[in-house]
N, CA and C of each residue as an Amber inpcrd file, in Angstrom:
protein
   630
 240.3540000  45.8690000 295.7130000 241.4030000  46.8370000 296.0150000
 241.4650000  47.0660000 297.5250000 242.5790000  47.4210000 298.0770000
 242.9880000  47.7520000 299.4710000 243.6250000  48.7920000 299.4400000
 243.9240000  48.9990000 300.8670000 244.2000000  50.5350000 300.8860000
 245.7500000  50.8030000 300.9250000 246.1690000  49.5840000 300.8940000
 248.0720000  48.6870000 300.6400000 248.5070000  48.7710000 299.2490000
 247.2840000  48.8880000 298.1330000 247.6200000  49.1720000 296.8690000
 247.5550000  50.5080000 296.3770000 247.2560000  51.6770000 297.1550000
 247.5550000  52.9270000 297.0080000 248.5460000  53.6620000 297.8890000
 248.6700000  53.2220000 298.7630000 249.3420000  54.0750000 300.0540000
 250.3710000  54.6380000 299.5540000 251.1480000  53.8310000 298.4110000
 252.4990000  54.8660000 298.2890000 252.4650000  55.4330000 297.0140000
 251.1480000  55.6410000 296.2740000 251.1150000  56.6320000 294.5800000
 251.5890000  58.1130000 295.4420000 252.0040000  58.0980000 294.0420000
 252.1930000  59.9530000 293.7310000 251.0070000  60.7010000 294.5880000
 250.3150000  60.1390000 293.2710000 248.9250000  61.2690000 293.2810000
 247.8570000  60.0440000 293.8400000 246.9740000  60.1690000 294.8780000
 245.4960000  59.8290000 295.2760000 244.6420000  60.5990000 295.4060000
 243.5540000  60.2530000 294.6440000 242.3480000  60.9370000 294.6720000
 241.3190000  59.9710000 295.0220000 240.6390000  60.3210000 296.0420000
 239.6270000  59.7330000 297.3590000 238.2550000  60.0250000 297.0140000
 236.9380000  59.0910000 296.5750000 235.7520000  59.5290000 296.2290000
 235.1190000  58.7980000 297.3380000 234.5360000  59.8420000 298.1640000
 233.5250000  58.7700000 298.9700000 231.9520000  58.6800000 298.8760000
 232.2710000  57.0980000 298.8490000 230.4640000  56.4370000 298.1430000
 231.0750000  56.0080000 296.6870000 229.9410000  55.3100000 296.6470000
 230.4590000  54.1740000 295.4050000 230.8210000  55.1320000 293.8590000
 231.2320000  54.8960000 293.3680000 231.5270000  55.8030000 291.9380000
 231.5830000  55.4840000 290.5480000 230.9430000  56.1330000 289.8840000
 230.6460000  55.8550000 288.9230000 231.9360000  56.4840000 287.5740000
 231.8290000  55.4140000 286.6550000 232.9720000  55.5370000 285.9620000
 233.4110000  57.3740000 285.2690000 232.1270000  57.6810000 284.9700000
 231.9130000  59.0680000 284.3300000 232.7810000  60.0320000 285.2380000
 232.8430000  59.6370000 286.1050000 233.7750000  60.6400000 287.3920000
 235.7230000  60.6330000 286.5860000 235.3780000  59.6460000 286.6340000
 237.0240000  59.7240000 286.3080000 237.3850000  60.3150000 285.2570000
 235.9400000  59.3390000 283.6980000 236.5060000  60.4480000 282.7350000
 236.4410000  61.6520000 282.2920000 235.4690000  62.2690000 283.1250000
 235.1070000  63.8650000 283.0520000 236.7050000  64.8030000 283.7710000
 237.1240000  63.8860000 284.6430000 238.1910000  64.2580000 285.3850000
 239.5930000  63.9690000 284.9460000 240.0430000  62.9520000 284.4770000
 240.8340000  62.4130000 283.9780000 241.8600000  62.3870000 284.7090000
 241.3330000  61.6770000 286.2060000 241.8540000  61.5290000 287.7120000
 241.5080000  59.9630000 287.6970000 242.6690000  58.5580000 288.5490000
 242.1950000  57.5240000 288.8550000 241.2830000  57.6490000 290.0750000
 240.2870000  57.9180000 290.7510000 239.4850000  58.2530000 291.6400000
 239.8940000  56.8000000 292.2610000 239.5800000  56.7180000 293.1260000
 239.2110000  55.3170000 294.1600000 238.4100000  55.9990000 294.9800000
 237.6790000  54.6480000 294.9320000 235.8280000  54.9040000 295.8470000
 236.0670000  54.3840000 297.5700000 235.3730000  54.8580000 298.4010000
 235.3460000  54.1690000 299.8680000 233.9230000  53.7920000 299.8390000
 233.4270000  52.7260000 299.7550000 232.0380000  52.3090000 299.1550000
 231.6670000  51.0630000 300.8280000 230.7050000  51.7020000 301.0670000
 230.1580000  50.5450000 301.6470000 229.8380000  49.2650000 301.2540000
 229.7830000  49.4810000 300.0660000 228.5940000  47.9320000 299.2060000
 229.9760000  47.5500000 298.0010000 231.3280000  47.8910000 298.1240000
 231.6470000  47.3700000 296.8440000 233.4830000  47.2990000 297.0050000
 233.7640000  46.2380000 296.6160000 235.2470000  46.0260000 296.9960000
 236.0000000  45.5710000 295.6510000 236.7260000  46.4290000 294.5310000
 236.6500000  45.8610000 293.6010000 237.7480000  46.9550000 292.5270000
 238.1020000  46.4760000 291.1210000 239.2230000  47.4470000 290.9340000
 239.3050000  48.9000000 290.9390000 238.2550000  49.3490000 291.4860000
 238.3560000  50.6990000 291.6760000 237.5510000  51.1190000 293.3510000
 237.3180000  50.4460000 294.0490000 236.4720000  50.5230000 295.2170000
 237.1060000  49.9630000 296.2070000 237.3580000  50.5060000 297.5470000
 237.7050000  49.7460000 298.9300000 236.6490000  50.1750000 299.5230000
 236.6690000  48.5660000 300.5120000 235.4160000  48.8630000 301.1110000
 236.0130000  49.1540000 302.4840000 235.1050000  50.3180000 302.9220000
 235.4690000  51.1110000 303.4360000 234.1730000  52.4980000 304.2290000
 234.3910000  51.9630000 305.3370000 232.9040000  52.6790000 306.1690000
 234.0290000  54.5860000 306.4140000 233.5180000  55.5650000 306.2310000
 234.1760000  56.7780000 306.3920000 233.9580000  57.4470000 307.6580000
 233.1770000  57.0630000 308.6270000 233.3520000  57.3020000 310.0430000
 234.1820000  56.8950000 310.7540000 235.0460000  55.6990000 310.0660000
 236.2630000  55.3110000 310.7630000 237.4630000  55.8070000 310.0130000
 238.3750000  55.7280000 310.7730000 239.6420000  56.4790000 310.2510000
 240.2640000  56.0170000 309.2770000 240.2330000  56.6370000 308.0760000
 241.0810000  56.4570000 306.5730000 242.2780000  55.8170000 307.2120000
 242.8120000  54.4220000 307.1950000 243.6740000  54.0120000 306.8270000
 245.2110000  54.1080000 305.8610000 245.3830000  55.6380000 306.0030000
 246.3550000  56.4820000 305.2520000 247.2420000  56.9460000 305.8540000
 248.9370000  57.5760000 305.3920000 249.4250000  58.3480000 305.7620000
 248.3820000  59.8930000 305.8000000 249.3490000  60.2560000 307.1350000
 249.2470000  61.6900000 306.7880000 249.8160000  62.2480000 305.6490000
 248.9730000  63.6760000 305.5810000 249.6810000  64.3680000 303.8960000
 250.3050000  63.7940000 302.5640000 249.3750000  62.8260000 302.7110000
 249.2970000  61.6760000 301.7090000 248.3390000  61.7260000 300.4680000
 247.1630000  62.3960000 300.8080000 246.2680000  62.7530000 300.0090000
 246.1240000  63.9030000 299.1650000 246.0080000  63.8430000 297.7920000
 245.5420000  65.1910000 296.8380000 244.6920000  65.9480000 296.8380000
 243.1340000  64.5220000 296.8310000 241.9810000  65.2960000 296.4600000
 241.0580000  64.3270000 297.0960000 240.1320000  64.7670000 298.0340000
 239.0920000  64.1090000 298.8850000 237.3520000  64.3910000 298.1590000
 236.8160000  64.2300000 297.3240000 235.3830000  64.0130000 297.2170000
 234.5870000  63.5150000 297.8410000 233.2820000  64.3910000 298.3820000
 232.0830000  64.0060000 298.9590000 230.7720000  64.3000000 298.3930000
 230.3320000  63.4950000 297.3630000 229.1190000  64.5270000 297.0980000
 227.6020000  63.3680000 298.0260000 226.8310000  63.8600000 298.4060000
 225.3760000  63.4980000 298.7460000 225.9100000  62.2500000 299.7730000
 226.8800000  62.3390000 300.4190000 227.1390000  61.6260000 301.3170000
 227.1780000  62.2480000 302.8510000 227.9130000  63.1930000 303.1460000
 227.5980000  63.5760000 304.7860000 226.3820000  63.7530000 305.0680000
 225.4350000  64.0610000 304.2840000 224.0890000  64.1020000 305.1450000
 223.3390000  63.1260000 305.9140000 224.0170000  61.3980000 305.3130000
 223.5200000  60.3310000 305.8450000 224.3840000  59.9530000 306.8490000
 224.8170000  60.8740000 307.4390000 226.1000000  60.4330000 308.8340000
 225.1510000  61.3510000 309.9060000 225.5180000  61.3240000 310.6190000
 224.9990000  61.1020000 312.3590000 225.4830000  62.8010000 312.2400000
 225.3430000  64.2390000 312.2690000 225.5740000  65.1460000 312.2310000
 227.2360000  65.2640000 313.5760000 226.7670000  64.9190000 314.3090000
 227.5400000  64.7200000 315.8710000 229.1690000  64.0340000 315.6200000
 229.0900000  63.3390000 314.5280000 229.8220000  62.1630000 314.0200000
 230.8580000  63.2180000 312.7950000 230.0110000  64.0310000 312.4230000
 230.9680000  64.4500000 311.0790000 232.1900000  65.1760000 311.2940000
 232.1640000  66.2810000 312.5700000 233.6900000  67.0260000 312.6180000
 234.9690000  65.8750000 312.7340000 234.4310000  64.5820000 313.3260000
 235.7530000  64.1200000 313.8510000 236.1740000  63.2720000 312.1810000
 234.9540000  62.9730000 311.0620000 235.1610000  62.2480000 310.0550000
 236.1330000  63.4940000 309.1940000 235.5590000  64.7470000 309.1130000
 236.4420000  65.8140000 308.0060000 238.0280000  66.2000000 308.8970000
 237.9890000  65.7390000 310.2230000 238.9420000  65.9580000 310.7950000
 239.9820000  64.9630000 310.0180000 239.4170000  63.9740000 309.9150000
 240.0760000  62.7330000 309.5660000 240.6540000  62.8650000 307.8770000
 239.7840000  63.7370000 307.5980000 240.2250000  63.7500000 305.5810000
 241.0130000  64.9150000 305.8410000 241.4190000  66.2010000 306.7710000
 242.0370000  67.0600000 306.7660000 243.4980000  66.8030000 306.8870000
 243.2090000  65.1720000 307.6470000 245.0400000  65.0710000 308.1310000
 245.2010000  63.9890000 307.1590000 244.8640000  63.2670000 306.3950000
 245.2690000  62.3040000 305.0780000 245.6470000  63.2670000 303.6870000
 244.8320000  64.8180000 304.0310000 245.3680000  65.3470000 302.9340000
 246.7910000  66.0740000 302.7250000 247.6500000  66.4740000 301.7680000
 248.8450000  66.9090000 301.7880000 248.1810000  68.4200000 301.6290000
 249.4670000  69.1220000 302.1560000 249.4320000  70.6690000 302.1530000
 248.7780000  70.8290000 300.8920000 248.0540000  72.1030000 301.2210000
 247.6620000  72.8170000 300.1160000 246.6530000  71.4730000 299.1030000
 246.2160000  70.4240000 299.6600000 245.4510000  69.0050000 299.5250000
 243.7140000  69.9490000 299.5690000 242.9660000  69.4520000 298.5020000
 241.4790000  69.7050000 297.9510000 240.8010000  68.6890000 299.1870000
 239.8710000  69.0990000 300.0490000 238.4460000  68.5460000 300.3330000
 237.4510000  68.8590000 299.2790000 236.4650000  68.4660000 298.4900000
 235.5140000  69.0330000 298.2670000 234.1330000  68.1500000 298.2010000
 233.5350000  69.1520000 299.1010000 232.1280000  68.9930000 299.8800000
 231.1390000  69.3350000 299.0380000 229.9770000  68.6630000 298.8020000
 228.7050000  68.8370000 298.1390000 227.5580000  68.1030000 298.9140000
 226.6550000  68.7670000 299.5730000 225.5490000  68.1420000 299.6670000
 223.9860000  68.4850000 299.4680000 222.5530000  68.0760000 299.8400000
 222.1000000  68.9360000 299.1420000 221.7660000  70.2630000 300.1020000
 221.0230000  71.2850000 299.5960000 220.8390000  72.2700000 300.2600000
 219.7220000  72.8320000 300.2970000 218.8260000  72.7650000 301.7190000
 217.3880000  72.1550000 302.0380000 216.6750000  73.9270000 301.8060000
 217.8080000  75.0520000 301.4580000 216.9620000  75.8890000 301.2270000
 216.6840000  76.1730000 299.7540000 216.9620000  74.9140000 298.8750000
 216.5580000  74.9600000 297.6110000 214.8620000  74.7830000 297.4420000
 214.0910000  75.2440000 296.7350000 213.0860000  75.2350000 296.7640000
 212.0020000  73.8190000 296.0730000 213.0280000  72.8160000 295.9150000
 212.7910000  71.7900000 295.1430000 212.9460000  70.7750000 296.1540000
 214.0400000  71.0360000 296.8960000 214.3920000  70.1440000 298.2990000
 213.0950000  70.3640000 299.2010000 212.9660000  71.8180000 299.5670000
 211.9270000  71.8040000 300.7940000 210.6210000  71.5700000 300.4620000
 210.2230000  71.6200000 299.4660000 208.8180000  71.5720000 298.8460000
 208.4590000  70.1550000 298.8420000 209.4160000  68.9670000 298.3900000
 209.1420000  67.7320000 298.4820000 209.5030000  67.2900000 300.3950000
 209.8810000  67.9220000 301.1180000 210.2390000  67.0340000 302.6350000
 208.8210000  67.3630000 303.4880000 208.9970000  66.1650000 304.0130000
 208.0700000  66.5120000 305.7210000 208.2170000  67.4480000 306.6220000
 207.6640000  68.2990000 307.4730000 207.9500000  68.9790000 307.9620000
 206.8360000  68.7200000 308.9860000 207.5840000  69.6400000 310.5480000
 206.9320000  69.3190000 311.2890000 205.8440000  70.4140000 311.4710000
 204.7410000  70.4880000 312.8630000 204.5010000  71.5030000 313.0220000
 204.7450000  73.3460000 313.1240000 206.2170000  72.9560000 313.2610000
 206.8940000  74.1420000 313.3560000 207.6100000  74.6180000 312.1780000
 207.2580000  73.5840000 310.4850000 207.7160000  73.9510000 309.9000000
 209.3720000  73.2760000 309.3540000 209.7300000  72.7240000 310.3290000
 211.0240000  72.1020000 310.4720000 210.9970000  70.7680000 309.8060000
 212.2390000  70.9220000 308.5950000 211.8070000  69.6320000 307.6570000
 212.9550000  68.2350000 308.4930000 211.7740000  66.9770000 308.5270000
 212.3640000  66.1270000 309.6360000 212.4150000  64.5770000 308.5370000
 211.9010000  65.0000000 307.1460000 212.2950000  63.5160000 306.3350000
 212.1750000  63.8810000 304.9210000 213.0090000  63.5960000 304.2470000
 213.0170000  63.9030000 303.0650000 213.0830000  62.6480000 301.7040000
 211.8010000  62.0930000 301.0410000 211.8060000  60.7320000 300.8470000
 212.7580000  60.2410000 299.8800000 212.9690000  61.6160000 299.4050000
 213.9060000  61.4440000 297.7000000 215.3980000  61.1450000 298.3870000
 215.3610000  61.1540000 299.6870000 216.8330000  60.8260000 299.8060000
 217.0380000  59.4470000 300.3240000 216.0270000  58.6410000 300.7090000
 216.0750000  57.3960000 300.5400000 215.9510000  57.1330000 302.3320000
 215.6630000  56.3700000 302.7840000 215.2830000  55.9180000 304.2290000
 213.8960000  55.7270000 304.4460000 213.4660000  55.7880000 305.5970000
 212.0450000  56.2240000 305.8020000 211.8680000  56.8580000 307.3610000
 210.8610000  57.5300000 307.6740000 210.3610000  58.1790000 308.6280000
 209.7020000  57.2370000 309.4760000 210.8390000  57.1040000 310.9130000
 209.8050000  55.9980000 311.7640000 208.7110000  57.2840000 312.6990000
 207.8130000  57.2130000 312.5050000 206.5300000  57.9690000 313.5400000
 207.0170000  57.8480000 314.8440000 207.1930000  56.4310000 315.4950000
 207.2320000  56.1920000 316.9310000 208.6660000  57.1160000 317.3290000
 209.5770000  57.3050000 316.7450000 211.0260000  57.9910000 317.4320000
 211.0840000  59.4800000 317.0350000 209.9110000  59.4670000 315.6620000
 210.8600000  60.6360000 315.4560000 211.9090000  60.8170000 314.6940000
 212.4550000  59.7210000 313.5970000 213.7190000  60.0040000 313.3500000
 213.7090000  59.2880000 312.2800000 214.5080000  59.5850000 311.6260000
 214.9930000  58.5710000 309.9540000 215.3430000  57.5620000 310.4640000
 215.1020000  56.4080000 309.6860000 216.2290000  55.3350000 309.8630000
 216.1230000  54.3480000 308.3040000 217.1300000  53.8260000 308.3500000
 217.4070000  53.0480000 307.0830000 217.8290000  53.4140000 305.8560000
 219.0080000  54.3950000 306.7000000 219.8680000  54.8120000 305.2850000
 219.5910000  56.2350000 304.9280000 218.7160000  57.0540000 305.1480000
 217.8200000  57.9950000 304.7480000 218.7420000  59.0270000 305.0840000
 218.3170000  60.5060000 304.8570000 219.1450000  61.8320000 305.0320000
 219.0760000  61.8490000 306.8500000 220.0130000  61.9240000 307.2790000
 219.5450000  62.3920000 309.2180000 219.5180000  63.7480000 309.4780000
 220.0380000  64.4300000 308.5100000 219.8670000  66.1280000 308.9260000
 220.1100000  66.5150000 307.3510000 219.5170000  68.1210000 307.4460000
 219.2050000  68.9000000 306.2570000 219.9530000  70.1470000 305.8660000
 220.9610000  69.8830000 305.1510000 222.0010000  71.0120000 305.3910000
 221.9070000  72.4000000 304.9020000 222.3900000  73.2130000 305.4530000
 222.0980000  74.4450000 304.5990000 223.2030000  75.6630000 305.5350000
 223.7800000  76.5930000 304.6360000 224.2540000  77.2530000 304.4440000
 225.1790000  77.8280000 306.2300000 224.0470000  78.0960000 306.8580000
 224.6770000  78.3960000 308.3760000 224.9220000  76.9190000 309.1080000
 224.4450000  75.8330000 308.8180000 224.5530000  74.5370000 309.5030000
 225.6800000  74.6480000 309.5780000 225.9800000  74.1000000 307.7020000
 227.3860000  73.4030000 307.0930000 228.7670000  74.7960000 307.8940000
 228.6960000  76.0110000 307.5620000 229.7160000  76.9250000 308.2440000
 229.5320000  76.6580000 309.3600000 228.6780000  76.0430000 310.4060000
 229.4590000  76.1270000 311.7280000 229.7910000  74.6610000 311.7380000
 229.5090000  73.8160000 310.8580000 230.0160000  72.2930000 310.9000000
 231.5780000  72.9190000 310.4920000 231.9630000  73.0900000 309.4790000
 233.2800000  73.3360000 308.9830000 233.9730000  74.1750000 310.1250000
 233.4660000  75.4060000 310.4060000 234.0360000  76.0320000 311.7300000
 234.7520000  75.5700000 312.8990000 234.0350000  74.1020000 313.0220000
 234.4580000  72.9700000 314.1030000 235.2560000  72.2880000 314.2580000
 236.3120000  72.1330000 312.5590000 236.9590000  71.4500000 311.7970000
 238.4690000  71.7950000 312.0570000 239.5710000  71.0720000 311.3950000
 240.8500000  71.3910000 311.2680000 240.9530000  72.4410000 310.2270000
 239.9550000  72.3280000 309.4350000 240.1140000  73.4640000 308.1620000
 239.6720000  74.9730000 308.3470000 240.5640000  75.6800000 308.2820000
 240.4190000  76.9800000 308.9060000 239.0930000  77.3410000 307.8100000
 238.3750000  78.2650000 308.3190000 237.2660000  78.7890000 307.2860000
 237.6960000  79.3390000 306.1630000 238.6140000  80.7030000 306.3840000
 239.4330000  81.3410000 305.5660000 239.6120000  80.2990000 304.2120000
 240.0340000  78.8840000 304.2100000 240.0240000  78.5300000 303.4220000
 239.2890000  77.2810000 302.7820000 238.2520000  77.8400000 303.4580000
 236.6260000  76.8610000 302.6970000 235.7900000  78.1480000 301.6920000
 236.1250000  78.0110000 300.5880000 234.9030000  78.5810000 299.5410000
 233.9210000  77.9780000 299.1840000 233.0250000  78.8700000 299.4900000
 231.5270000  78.1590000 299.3160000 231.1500000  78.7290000 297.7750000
 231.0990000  77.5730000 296.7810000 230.9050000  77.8210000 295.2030000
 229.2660000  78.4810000 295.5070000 228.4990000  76.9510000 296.1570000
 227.2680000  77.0380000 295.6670000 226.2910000  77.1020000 296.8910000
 225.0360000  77.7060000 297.0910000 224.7440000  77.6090000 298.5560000
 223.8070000  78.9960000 298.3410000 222.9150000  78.9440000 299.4820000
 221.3870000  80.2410000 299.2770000 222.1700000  81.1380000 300.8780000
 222.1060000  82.4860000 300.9460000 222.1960000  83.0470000 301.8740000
 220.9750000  84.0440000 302.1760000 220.7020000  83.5630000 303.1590000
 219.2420000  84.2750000 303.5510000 218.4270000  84.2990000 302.4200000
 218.0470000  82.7910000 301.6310000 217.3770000  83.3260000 300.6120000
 217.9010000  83.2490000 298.8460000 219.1400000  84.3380000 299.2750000
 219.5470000  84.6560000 298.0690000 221.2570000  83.5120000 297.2310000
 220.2100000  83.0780000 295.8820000 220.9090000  82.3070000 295.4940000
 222.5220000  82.5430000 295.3890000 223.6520000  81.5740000 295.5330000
 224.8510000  82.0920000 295.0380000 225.4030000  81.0250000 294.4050000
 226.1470000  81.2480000 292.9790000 226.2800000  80.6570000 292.3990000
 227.4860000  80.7940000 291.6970000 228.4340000  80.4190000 292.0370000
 230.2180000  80.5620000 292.1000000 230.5350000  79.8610000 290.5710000
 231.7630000  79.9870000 290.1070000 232.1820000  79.3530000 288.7140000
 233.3710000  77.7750000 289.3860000 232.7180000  76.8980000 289.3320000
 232.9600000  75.4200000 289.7780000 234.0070000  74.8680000 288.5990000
 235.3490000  74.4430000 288.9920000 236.0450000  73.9840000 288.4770000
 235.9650000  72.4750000 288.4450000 235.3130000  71.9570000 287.6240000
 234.9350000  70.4830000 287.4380000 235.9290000  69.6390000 287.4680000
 236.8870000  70.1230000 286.9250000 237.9790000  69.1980000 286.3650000
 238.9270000  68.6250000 288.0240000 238.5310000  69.1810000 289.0540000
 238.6970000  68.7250000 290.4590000 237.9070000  68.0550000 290.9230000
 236.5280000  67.7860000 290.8800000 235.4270000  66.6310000 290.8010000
 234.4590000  66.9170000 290.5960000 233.4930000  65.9940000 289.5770000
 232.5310000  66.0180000 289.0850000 231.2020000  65.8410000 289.9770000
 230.2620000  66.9770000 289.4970000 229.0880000  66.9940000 290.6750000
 227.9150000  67.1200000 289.9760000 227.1580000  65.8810000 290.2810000
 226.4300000  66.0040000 289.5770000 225.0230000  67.1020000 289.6730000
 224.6600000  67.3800000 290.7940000 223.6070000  68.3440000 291.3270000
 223.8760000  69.3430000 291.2600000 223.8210000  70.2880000 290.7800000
 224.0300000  71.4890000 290.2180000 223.3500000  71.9900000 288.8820000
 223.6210000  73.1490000 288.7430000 222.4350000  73.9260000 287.7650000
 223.7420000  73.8010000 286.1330000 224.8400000  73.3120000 287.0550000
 225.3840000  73.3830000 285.3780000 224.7580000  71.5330000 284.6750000
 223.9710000  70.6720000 285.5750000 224.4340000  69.6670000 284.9000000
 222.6550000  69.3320000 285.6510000 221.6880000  69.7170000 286.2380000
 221.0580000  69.1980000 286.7050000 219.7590000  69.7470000 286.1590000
 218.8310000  69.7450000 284.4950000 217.8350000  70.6070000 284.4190000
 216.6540000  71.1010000 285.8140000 216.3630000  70.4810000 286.8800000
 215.4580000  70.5660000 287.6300000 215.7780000  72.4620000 288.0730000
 216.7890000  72.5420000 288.1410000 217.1890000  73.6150000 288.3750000
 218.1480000  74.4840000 287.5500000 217.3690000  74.2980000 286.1370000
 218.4540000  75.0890000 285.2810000 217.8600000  76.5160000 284.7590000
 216.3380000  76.6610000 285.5230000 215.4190000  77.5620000 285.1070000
 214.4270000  78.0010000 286.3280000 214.6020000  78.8250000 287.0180000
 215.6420000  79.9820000 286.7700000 217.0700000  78.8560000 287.5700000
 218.2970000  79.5540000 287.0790000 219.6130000  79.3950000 287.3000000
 219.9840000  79.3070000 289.0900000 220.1760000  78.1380000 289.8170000
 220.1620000  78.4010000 291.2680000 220.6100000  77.4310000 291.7610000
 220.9020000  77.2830000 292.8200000 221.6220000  76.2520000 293.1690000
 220.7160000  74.8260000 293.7490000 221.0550000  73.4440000 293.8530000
 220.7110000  72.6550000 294.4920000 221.1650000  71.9030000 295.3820000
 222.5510000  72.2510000 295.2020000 223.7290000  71.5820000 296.7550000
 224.1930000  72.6920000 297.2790000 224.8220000  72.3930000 298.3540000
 225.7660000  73.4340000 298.8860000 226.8680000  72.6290000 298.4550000
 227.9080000  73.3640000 297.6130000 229.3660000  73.0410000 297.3880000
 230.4660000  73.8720000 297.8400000 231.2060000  73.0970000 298.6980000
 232.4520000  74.0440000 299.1690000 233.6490000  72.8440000 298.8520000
 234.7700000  74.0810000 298.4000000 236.1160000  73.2610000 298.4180000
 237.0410000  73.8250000 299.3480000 237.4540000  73.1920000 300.1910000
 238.1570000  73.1260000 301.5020000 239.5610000  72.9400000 301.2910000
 240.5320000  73.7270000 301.0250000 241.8320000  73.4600000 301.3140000
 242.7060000  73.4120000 302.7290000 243.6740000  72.1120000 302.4590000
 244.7120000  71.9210000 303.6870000 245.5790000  72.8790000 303.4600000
């Protein structure tokens, strides 16, 4: 698939990272994937730090789940800048990633002397010693609640209209009523036992309207 065989639908709905079929039918949305690793009837391949290949206000519905965290932090305002202007008025972003003040997240990461978690293995990469730094795919930063608001803050998307479903504030869990049927997520306490006891969150989820 190319991005010449959607450009002029009605309706597009944008999943970025490879996707799995269950997405669509939980949704009963044709999703198309921007997949690094896969070019195929439902996938363009397609790196998301470079600019979506789209009209403007062209887009419905943009999905991200467990993907911005493996982007370059520095790199991301100009990428959501980029899904803000492919989407049409009143057009869905919605953001999920995980959220390092879950107690399941921080308990498994490295941390440094100061406490500061600098690798997290369950997210895949590894910790080079000599730099200091992830490399090979791995999480590059650890999101959480004040990060992600001043990441979005930075954005075309006014705050006013970013709701944060899911996400810890100082601590305290919050846990919003998530309309699935706009995209399916899998980390969460409605669908994820690790955290179905006690009831709390494990991503931060916000849906971002144009």
């Amino acid at each position: 698939m190319k991005f010449e065989d959607i450009e002029n639908a009605d309706e597009i709905y944008l999943y970025l990272g490879d996707m799995e079929q269950q997405r669509r039918d939980a949704t009963k949305k044709d999703w198309v994937g921007l997949s690094l690793n896969k070019s195929d009837g439902t996938h363009i391949h397609h790196d998301v730090t470079y600019r979506i290949p789209l009209k403007d206000d062209s887009v419905d519905i943009v999905q991200a789940e467990d993907v911005m965290e493996h982007i370059e932090y520095a790199q991301l305002c100009a990428c959501i800048n980029d899904i803000h202007r492919i989407l049409k008025p009143g057009g869905l972003f919605r953001l999920s990633m995980p959220d390092y003040n879950c107690d399941i997240l921080r308990d498994r990461s490295l941390k440094d002397p100061e406490g500061r978690i600098v690798f997290d293995a369950g997210g895949g990469g590894r910790f080079d010693v000599d730099t200091q730094s992830v490399v090979n795919g791995g999480h590059v930063w650890f999101p959480s609640y004040p990060t992600v608001r001043s990441l979005l803050g930075s954005t075309s998307f006014p705050l006013d209209n970013c709701h944060f479903k899911h996400y810890y504030d100082n601590g305290f869990p919050v846990t919003n009523e998530i309309d699935y049927s706009l995209g399916w997520i899998s980390r969460t306490p409605d669908h994820d036992a690790r955290v179905q006891s006690p009831f709390r969150p494990m991503s931060i989820v916000i849906d971002c309207y144009k």
